[in-house]
N, C-alpha and C positions, 0 to 999 in steps of 0.2 A: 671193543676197546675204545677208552674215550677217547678223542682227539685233544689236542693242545689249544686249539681253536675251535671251542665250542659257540657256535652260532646258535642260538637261542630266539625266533623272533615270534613273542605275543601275538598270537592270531585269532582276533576274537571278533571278528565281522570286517567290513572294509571301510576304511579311512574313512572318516566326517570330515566334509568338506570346511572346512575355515574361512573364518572370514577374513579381507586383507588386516596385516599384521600378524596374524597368529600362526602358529605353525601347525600343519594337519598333524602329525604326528614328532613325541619328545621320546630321544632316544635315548637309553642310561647303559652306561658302559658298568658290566657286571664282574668282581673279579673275585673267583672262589678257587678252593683246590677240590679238583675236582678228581683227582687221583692221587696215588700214594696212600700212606696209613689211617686218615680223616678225610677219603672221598665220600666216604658217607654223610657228613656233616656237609662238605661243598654239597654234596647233590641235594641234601634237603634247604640247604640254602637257598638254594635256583629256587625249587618247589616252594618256599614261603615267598620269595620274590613273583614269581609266578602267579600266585593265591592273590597276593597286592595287585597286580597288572589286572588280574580278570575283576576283581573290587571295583578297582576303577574305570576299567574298558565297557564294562555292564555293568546292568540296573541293577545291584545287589540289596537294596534295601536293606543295608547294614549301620548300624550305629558307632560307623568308624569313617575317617576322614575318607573323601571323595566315595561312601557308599552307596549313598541313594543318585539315580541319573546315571547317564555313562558319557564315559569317557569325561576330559576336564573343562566344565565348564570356564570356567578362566581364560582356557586359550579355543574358545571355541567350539567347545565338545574333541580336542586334537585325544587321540588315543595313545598307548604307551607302549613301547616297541622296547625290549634288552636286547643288549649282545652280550653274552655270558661267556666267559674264559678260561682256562685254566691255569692258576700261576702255581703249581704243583710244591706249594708251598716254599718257593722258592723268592727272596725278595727279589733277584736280580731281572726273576721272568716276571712280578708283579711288576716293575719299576717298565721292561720295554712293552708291555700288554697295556699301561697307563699311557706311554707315547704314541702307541699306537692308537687305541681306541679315540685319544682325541687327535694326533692329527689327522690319520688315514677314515676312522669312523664317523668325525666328525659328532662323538656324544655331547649331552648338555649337560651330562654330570657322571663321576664315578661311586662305585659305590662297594663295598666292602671291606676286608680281605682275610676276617677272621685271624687268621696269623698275624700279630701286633707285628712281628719285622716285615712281612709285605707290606700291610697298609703303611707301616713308617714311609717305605721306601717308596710308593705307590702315590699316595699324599704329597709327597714332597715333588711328584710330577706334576699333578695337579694344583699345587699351591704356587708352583713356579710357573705355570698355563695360565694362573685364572683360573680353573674349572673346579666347580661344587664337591667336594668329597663328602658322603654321607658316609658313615660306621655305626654298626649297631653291637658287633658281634668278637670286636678286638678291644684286650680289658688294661695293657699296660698304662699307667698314668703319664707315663711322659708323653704318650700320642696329642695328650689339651696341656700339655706344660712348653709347646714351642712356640708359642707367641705366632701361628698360622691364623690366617682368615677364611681361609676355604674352608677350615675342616671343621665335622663337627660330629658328635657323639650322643646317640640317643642313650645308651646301654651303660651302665654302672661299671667304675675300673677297680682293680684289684685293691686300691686304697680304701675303697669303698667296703669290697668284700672281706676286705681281711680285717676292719675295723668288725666287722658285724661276727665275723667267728670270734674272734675275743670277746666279742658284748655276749655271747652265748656260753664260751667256758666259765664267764663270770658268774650268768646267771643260771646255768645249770650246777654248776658247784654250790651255788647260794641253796638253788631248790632242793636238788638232791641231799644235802650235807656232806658232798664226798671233796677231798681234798686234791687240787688238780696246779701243780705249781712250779711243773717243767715243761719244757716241748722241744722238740724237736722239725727240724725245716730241711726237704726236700726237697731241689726244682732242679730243671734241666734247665741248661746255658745258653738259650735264646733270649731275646731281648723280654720275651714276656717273664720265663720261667726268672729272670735273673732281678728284675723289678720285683715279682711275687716275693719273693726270698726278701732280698733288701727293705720293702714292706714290713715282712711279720717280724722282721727283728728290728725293727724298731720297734713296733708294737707291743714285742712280748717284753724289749726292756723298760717302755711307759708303764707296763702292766706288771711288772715286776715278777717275772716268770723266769726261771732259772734256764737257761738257751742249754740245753747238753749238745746235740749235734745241729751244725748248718752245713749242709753237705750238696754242692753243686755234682749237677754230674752231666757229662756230656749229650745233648742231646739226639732220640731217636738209635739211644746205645743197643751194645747186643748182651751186654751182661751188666747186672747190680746188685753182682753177689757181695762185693765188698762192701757195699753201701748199705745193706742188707743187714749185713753183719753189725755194723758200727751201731746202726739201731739198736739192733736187739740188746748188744751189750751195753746201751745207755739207757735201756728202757725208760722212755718218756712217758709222763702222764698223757700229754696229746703230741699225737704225729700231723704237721700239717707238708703235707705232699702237694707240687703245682708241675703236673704232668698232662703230655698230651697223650692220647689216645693208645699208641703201642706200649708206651714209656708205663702209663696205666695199668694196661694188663701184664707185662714184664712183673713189674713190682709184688704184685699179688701173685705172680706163680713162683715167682724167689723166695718169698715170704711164707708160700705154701713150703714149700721144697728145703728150708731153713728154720723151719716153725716160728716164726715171729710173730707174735699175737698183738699187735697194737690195744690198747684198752680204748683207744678215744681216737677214732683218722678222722681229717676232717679236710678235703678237697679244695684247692682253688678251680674245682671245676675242669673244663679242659677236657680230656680224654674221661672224666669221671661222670660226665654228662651225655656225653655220647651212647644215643643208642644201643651200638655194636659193642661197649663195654658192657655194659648190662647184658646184651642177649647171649656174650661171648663167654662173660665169665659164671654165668648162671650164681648158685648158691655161697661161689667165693669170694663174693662181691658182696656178702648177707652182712648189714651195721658198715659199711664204710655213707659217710657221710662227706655231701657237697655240696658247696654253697650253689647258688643259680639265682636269676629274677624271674624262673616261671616254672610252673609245674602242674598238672593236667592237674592234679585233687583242688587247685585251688578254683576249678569250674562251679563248686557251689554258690561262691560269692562274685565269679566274674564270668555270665552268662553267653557275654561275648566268645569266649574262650570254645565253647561246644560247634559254636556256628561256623567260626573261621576258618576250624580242624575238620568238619566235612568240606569246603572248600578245597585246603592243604590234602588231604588224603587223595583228590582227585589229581594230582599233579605231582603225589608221591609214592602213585602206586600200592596207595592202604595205609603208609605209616603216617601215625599219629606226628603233632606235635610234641616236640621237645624245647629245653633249655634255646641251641641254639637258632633254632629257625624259628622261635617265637621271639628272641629277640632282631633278627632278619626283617621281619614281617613287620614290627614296629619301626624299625627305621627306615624300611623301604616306605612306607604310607606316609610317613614323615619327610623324606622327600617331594613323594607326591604332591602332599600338601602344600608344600612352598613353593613350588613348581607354577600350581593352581593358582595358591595368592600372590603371586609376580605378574601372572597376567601375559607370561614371557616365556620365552628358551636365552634369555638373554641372562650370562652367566654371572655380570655382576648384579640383576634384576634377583636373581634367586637365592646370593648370596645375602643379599639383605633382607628376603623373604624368609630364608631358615633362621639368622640374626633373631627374628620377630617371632618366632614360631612359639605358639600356649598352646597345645592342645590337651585339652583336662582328660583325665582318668579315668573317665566313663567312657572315655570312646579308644578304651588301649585292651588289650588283653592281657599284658602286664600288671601286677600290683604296686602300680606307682600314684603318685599324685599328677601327673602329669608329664610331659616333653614341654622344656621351657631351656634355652641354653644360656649359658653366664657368658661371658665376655671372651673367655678361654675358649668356646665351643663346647663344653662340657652339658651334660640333660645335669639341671641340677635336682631335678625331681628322681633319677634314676635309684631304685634301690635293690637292695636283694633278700633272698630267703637260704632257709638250711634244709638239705631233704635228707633223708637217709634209704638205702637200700635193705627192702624190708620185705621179704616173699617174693623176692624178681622182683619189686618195680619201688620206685621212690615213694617217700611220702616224706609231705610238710611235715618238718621237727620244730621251728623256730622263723618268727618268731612266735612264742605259746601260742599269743592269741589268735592265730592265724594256724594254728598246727591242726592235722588231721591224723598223728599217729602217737605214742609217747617214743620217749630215746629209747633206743635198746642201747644197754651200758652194761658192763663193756661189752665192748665188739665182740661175737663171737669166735672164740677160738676156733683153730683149723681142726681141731682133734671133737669138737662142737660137731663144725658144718660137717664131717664128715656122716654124723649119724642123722642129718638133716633128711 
């Protein structure tokens, strides 16, 4: 049983001594859920976090920030030490695990929280502290719309994502010739799921898409039969759903058990990227489609990507990289990095160090142009992709040029997979 206080400490040789100034060892306050309905995404969180710490602690001879040499030349050769936590998706335990970790832990920076209402609340410890927040892995847009200075966002927000699944209805209706010019919008009443929603209806009325259902529904619910239903009797050309992990596989056993056949679902990710979605709902999950910025099939073009995942597999007990621990992975080395060029554990020293931060695209595992942040704290290089679920496991749908599979259109019906 995990505890609430998961102590986590990087032990990968012992401390390099330092020279005066610099500090033997920089320690970053880790804050995941590491239990509940998405402790599987916390744990593999750690595990990419983890993957970063040994990059850096040892000579990895990798073509990513702080790979080659160990531990951080910057401060010395000082090594990297987490204290990992569990805020059980809860903001108010993110918000006293943030006070904690810097008064009583004394960290140089925090880093997380997946769940956009922790990190809100998490962030606003740390931006009231002084102390660095790094997120890679929480997608609402309001998190770089508060005029904060600590914080800062390697990973792509839902304004992002949701622009890029319109840019795809558009252009698969172009390629296909099929006519696609309703939708309907999904999301549960957290601060993520409620920006997601608010997002695509703007979007669908810039896009001039006829809105039939916008339907909030309580988050982490026990039933969505009604909401099931309203569907089906509006039958929308595209369904876009922004659910977490249980909400996720709920959805698709109501819609088994109601027959709803969506023609076109298309994920804000979330529960739809998760592992445990996939391995849980096997072939009922066959054409649901979700946006992400990473996905293993895109290791042909980004070689990085094979190397980091035998690393990550060592600290994850065999599982592969995914969606959210390859976006983890990049923001955690993206601290590092600033960390490195400050020269410091000195928290306004690093804050101006992330400020500055370019690192190009060749050295990410992600398909971006880079980690570069705007003024907001925002990566403005950050971007995403479409997968769909196709024989158990995703594959790039969009963008084309970048695709490794065709759409399956429409989604297969329930009364389909069953002869699967």
């Amino acid at each position: 049983m995990m505890k609430r206080h998961l102590m986590l400490a990087s032990a990968f040789g012992a401390l390099a001594l330092a020279p005066i100034g610099h500090a033997a060892e920089v320690v970053i306050g880790v804050l995941e859920p590491l239990s509940g309905p998405v402790a599987q995404i916390g744990i593999d969180s750690v595990a990419a976090v983890k993957t970063a710490v040994e990059i850096a602690n040892e000579d990895m001879n990798l073509n990513v920030p702080l790979g080659p040499g160990k531990g951080l030349p910057g401060l010395g050769g000082a090594t990297v030490r987490i204290i990992a936590v569990d805020h059980q998706g809860k903001p108010e335990i993110g918000q006293s695990e943030a006070e904690r970790l810097i008064t009583q832990e004394k960290v140089h920076a925090l880093f997380g929280a997946y769940y956009s209402s922790v990190t809100q609340a998490a962030s606003q410890v740390a931006e009231r502290s002084q102390i660095p927040f790094v997120n890679g892995s929480s997608s609402s847009p309001k998190l770089t719309e508060r005029g904060f200075k600590w914080f800062f966002r390697t990973g792509p927000h839902d304004g992002t994502f949701s622009a890029l699944m319109f840019d795809f209805v558009k252009d698969f209706a172009k390629k296909k010739g099929v006519k696609l010019g309703s939708v309907a919008i999904l999301h549960e009443d957290t601060l993520w799921g409620t920006d997601s929603g608010t997002g695509q209806v703007a979007l669908a009325k810039k896009g001039g898409y006829k809105i039939l259902e916008n339907i909030s529904y309580r988050a982490k619910t026990t039933s969505l039969t009604s909401e099931v239903q309203r569907l089906k009797a509006a039958g929308p050309d595209v369904f876009l759903p922004s659910s977490y992990t249980s909400d996720a596989m709920l959805f698709l056993r109501t819609s088994k058990q109601l027959d709803y056949n969506p023609k076109l679902l298309i994920a804000q990710n979330a529960g739809y990227t998760d592992p445990t979605f996939l391995k849980t709902m096997c072939k009922d999950a066959e054409g649901v489609i979700t946006r992400s910025p990473f996905n293993d099939d895109l290791g042909k073009n980004i070689p990085l990507i094979a190397k980091v995942n035998e690393i990550f597999k060592k600290h994850s007990n065999g599982r592969d990289l995914s969606d959210v621990p390859a976006r983890v992975f990049t923001a955690f080395v993206t601290l590092l990095d600033a960390i490195n060029r400050a020269g410091s554990t000195d928290p306004q020293k690093i804050r101006q160090a992330l400020a500055a931060t370019d690192i190009p695209g060749d050295k990410l595992i992600v398909p971006w142009k880079g980690v570069k942040f705007g003024p907001d704290g925002q990566n403005v290089y950050a971007q995403g992709i479409l997968m769909q679920a196709q024989g158990g496991k995703y594959c790039t749908i969009y963008p084309f040029e970048v695709a490794s599979c065709e759409v399956l259109y429409p989604m297969p019906t329930w009364q389909q997979k069953a002869k699967m």
